[in-house]
KEVEXDREN-699243 format. One record per residue (C-alpha): x, y, z; residue number from 1. Coordinates in steps of 0.5 Angstrom, whole numbers, plus 500, padded with zeros to 3 digits. Example, Ala and Ser with C-alpha at 12.3 -4.5 7.8 and 13.67 -1.06 7.14 Angstrom:
residues 2
{kemar {525; 491; 516}; 1}
{kemar {527; 498; 514}; 2}
END
This chain:
residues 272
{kemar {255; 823; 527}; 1}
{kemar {252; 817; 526}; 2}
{kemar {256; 810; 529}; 3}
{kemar {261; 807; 524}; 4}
{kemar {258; 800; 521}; 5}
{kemar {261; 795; 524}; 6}
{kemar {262; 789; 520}; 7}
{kemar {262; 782; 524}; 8}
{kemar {265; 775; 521}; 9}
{kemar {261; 769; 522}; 10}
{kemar {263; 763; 525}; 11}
{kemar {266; 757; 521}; 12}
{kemar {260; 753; 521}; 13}
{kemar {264; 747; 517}; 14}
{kemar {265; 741; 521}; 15}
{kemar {273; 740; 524}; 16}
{kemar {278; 736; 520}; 17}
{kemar {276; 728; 519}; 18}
{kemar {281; 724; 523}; 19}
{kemar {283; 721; 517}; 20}
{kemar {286; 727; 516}; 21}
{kemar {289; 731; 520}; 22}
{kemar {291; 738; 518}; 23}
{kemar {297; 740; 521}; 24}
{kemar {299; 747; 524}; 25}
{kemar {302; 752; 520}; 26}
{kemar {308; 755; 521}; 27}
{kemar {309; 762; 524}; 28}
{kemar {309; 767; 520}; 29}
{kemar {316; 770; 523}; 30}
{kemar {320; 764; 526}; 31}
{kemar {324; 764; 531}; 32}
{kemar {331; 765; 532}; 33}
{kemar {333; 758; 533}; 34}
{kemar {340; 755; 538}; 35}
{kemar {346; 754; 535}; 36}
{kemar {347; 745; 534}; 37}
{kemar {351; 742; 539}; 38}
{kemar {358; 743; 538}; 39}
{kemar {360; 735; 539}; 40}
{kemar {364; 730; 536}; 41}
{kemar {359; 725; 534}; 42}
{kemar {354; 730; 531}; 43}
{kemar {359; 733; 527}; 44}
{kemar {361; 726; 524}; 45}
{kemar {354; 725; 522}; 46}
{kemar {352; 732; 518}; 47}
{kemar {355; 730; 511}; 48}
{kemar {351; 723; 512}; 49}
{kemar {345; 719; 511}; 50}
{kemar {341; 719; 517}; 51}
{kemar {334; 716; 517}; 52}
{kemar {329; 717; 520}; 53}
{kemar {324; 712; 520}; 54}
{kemar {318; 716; 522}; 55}
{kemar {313; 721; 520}; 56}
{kemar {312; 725; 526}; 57}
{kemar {314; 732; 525}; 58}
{kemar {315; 732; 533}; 59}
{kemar {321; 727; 533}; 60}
{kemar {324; 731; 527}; 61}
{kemar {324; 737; 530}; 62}
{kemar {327; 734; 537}; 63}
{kemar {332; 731; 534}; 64}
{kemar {333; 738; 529}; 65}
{kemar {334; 740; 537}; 66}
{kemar {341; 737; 537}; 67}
{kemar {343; 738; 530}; 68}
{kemar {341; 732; 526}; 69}
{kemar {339; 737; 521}; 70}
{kemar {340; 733; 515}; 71}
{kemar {335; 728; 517}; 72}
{kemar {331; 723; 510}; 73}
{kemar {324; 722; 513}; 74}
{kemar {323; 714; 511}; 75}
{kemar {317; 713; 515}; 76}
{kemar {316; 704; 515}; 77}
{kemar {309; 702; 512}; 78}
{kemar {310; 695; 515}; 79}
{kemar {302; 695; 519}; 80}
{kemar {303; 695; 526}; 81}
{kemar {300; 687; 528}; 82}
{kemar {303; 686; 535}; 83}
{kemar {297; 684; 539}; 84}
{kemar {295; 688; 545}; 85}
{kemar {296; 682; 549}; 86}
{kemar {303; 683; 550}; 87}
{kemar {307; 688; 556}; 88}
{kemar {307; 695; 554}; 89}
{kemar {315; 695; 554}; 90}
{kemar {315; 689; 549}; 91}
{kemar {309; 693; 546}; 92}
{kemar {313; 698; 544}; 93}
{kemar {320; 695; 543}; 94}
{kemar {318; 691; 538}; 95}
{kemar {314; 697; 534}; 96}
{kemar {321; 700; 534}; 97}
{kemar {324; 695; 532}; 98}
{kemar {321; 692; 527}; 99}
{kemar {321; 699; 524}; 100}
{kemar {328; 700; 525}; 101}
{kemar {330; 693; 521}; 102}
{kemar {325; 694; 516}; 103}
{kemar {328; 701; 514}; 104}
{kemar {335; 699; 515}; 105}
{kemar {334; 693; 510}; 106}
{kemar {331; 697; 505}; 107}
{kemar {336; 701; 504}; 108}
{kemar {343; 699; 506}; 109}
{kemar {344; 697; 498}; 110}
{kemar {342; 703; 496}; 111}
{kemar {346; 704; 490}; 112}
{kemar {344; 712; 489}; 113}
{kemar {344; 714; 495}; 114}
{kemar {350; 710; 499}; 115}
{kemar {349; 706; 505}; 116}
{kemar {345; 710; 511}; 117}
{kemar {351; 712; 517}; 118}
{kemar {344; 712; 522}; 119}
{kemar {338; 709; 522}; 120}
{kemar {333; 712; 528}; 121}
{kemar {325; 708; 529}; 122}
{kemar {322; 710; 534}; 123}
{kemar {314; 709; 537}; 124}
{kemar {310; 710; 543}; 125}
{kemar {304; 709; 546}; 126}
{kemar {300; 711; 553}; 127}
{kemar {298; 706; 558}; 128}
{kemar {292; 707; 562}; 129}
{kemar {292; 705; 570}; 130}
{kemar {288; 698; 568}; 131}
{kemar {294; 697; 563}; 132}
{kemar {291; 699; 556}; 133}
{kemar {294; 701; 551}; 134}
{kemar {292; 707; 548}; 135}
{kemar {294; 709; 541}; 136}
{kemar {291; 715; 536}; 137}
{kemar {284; 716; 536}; 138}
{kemar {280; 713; 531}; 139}
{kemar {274; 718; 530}; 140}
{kemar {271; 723; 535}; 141}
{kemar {267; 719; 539}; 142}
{kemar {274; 714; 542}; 143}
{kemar {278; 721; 542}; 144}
{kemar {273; 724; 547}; 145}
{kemar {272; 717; 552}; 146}
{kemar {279; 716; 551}; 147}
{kemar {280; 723; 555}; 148}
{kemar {275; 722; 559}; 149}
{kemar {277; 715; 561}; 150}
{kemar {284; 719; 562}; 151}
{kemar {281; 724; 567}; 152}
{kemar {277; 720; 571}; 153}
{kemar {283; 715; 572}; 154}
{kemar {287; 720; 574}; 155}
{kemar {294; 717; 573}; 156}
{kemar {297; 714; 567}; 157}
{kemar {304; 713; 563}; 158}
{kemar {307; 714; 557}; 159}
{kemar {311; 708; 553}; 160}
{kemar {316; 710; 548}; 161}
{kemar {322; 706; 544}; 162}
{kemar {327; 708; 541}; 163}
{kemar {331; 703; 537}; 164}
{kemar {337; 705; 532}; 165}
{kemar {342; 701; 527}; 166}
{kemar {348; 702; 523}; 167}
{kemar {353; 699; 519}; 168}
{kemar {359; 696; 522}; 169}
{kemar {366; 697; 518}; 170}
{kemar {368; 691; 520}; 171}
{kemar {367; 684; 517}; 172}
{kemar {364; 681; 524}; 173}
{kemar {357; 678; 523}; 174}
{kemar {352; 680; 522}; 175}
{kemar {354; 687; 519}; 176}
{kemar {351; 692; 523}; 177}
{kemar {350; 695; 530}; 178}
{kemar {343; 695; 533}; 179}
{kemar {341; 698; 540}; 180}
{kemar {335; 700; 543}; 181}
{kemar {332; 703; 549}; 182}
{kemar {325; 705; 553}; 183}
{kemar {323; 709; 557}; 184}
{kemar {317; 710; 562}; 185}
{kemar {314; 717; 564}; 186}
{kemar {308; 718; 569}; 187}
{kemar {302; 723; 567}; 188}
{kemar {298; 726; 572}; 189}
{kemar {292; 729; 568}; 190}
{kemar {286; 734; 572}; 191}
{kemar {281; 731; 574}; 192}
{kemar {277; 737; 575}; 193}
{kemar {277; 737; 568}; 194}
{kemar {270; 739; 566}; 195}
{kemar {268; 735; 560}; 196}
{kemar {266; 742; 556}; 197}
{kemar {273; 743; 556}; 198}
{kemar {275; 735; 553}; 199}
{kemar {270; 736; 548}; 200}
{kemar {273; 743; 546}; 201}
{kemar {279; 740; 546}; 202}
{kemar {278; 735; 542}; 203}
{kemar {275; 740; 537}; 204}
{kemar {282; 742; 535}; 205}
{kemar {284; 737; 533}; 206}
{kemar {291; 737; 535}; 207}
{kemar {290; 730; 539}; 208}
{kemar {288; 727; 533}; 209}
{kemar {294; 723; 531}; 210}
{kemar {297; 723; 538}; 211}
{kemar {297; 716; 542}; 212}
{kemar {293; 718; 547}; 213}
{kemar {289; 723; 544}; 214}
{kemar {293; 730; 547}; 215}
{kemar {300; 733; 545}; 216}
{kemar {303; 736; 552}; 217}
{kemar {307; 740; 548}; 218}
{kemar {301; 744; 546}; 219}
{kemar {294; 746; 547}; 220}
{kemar {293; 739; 551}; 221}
{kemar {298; 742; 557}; 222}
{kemar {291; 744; 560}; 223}
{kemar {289; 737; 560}; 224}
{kemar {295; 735; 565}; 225}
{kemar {297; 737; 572}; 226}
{kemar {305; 734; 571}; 227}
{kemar {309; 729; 570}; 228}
{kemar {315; 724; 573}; 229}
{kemar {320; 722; 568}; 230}
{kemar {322; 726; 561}; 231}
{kemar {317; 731; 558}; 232}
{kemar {320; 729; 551}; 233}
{kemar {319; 722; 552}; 234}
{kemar {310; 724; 552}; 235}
{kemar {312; 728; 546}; 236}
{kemar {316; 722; 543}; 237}
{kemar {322; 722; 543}; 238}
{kemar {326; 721; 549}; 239}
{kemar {332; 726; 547}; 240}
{kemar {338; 724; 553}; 241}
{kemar {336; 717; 551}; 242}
{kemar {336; 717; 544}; 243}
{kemar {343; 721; 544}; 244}
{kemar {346; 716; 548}; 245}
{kemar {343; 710; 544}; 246}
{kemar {346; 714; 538}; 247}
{kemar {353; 714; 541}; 248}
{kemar {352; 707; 544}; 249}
{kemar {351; 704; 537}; 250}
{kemar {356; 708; 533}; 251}
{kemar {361; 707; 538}; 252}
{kemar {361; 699; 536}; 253}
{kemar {366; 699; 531}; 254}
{kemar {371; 702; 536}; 255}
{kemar {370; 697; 541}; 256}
{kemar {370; 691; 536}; 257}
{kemar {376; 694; 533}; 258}
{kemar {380; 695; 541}; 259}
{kemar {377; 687; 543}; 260}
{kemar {380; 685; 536}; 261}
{kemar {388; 688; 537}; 262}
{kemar {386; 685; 545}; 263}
{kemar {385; 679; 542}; 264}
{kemar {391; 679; 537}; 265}
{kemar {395; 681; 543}; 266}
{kemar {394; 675; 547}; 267}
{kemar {396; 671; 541}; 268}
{kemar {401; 674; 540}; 269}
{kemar {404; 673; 547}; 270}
{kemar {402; 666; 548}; 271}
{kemar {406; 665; 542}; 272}
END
């Protein structure tokens, strides 16, 4: 009996996706069965909301997706990011968020079909190497691969990201709205076994293509990394504790304007 005819696929010969266009990932064909949202207060008063997002980043959305922010609009800011490198990588950051954060914010508060947003939520995040350079996305292959080989042979970077948020006030008190914000540090260890083979083959995926740093720990780029001190989330993007705590902190300035209003009332009252 002759020996069945196997029929070999050839091998994709087409150059990866441009980094001007990176193609994201599809979804899996049978998605998993996701956890319940958190049964809280805070985030059961925000469902039948408007909460902006005023970020792109499918990785933010899908933290704060975690935590029941299900409704979320996408509004990312197309403000250019100008802020000179020369600044600390805090402020860096902070500034990035904020400017994201008011820019959304001011655009949208009248809005006169949609109403008012109830939240609004900007973030940004940057990598900083052990000589304090601030890594941003890779441009083109080139930078992505030195910006991993410069990663390795440090060994030891951190990871940067503010998150800021605003939100009405119901109170008439100048100047209207609530804003806060926060940062947070998380110290990355990367291999520095790693052969370039295995930077030059990731950096073939193109997964790190729009990640500041050039790799997203919460995939094919875990290999690249030996561990971590501080939040895993805040390498993916989003600090998750941080941010829940920073939403409750800015919601809760109505109540806390309204208990020093009535203080202040009572006061009055028995001095008269």
């Amino acid at each position: 009996m002759a020996d069945a005819k196997v029929n070999y696929i050839r091998a994709p010969t087409d150059a990866p996706p441009s980094y001007d266009h990176v193609i994201p990932a599809a979804p899996p064909r049978h998605a998993q069965r996701l956890p319940l949202p958190l049964a809280l207060p805070l985030i059961d008063s925000l469902r039948t909301k408007r909460v902006i997002l005023a970020s792109a980043s499918p990785r933010r959305k899908q933290l704060l997706n975690q935590i029941g922010l299900t409704n979320l609009e996408i509004i990312p800011s197309t403000v250019p990011e100008a802020f000179p490198k020369s600044l600390s990588p805090f402020e860096y950051v902070l500034q990035t968020a904020l400017q994201k954060v008011q820019t959304i914010y001011s655009h949208e508060i009248n809005n006169a079909q949609l109403g008012d947003p109830a939240l609004v939520i900007a973030a940004d995040t940057v990598v900083v190497a052990s000589k304090g350079q601030i890594l941003e996305k890779p441009r083109s292959e080139a930078e992505h691969i030195a910006m991993l080989k410069m990663l390795r042979d440090t060994g030891v970077h951190k990871v940067f990201t503010a998150v800021a948020a605003m939100a009405p006030l119901e109170t008439a008190r100048d100047p209207g709205y609530a804003l806060e914000h926060t940062v947070e540090e998380t110290t990355v260890r990367f291999n520095k076994n790693m052969s370039d083979e295995y930077l030059l083959a990731y950096v073939k995926t193109r997964e790190g293509a729009d990640k500041a740093g050039g790799y997203g720990i919460q995939g094919i780029g875990a290999i690249l990394v030996d561990g971590i001190d501080g939040s895993f989330d805040n390498v993916v993007g989003l600090p998750l504790k941080a941010t829940l705590d920073l939403i409750t902190k800015v919601l809760d300035q109505d109540d806390e304007l309204e208990d020093e209003f009535e203080k202040k009332l009572d006061r009055e009252n028995n001095l008269g």
